[in-house]
One Martini backbone bead per residue (centre of mass of N, CA, C, O) as a GRO file, in nm:
protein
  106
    1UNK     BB    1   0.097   0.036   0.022
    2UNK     BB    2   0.025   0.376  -0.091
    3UNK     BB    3   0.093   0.734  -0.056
    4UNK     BB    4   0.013   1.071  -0.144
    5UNK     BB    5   0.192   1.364   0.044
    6UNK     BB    6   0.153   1.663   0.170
    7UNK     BB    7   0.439   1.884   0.210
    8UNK     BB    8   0.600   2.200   0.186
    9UNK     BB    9   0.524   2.208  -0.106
   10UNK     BB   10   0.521   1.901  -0.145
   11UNK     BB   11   0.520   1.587  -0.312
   12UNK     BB   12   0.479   1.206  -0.156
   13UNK     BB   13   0.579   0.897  -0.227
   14UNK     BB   14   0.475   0.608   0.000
   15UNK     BB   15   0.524   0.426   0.230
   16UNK     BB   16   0.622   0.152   0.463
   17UNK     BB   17   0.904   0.238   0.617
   18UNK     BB   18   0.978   0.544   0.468
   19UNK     BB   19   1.250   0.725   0.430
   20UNK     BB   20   1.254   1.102   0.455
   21UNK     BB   21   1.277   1.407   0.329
   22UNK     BB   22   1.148   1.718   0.467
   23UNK     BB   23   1.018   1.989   0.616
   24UNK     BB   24   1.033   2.142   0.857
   25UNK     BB   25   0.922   2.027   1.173
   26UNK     BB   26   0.750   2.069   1.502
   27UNK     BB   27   0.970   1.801   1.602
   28UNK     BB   28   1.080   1.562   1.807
   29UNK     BB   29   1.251   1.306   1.836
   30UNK     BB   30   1.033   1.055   1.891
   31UNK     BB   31   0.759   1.146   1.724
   32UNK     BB   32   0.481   1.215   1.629
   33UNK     BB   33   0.299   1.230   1.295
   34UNK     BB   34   0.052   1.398   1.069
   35UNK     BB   35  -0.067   1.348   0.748
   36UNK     BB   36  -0.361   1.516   0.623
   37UNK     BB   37  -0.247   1.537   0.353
   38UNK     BB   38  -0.370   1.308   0.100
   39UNK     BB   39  -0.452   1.249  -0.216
   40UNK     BB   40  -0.334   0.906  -0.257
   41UNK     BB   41  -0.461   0.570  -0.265
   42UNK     BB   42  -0.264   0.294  -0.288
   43UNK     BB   43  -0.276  -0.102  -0.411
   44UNK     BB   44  -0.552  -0.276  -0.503
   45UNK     BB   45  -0.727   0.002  -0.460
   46UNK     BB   46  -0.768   0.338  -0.602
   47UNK     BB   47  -0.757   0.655  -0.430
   48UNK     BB   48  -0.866   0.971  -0.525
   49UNK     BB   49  -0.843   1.277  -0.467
   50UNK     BB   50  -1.079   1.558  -0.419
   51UNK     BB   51  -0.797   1.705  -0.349
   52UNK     BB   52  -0.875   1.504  -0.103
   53UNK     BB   53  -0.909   1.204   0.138
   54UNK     BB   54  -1.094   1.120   0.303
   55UNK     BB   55  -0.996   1.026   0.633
   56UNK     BB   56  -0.665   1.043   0.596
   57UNK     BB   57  -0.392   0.897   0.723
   58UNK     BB   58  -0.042   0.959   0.801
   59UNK     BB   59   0.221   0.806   0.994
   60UNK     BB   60   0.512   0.949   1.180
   61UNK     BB   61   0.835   0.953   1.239
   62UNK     BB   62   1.098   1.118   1.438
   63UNK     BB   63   1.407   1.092   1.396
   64UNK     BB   64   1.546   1.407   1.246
   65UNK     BB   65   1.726   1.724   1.271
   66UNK     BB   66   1.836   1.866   0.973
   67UNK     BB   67   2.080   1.953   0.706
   68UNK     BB   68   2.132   2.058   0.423
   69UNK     BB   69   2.320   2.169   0.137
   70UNK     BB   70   2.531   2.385   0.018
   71UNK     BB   71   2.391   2.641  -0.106
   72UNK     BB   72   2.548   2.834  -0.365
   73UNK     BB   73   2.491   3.221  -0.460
   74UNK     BB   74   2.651   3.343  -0.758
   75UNK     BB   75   2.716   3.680  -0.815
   76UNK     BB   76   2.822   3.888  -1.156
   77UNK     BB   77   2.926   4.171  -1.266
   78UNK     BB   78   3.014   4.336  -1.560
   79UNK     BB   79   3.290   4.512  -1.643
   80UNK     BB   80   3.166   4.855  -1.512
   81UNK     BB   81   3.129   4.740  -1.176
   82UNK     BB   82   3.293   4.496  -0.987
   83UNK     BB   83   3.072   4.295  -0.879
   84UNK     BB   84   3.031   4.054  -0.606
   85UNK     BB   85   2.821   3.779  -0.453
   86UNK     BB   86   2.785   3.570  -0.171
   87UNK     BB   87   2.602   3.285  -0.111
   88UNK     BB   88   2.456   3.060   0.171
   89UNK     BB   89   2.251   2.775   0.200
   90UNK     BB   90   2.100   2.598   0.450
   91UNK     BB   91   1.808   2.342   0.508
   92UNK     BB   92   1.566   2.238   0.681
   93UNK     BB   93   1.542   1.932   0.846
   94UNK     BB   94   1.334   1.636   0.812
   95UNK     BB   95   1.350   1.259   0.925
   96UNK     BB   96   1.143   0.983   0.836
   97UNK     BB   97   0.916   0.791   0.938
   98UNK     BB   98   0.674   0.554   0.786
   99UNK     BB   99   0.403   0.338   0.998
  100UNK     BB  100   0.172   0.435   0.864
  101UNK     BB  101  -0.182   0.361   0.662
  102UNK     BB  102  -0.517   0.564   0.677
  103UNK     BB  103  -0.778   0.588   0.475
  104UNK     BB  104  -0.973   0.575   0.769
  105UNK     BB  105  -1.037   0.755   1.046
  106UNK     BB  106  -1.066   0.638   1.395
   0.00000   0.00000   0.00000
């Protein structure tokens, strides 16, 4: 059984068990989370939300708060400015685990 879940303004298709990177969550290492935006859910028979399914929840453990790898922003004017600028950014994340998911929630 799988299902796509929004979060962080990204969609993601999930199973049971499966480890992944969202955007940071305010919850701490070793906490449940519910996924309650749902899209879809599939397995033996497909249900497809208009826009969400009713009911449904990905339920899912937070393992750890981590930071994504550094993104380097470099602008570089020519000519006759003679100006550049670095920037670094690096994103703030959280790492799940997938412990179930409930069609429809009990």
């Amino acid at each position: 059984m799988f299902a796509v879940v929004k979060t962080g303004g990204k969609q993601y298709k999930v199973a049971k068990n499966d480890i992944f990177l969202v955007e940071k969550l305010a919850a701490e290492a070793g906490e449940t989370v519910e996924f309650n935006e749902v899209l879809m859910i599939g397995g033996e028979s497909v249900t497809i939300g208009a826009p969400l399914v009713a009911g449904a929840v990905v339920k899912a453990e937070v393992l750890e708060q981590t930071k994504g790898p550094k993104v380097i922003s470099f602008v570089k004017r020519r000519r006759k400015h003679s100006s550049q600028r670095t920037r670094g950014h690096r994103q703030l994340l959280t790492r799940v685990r997938i412990t179930e998911i409930l069609a429809a929630a009990n």
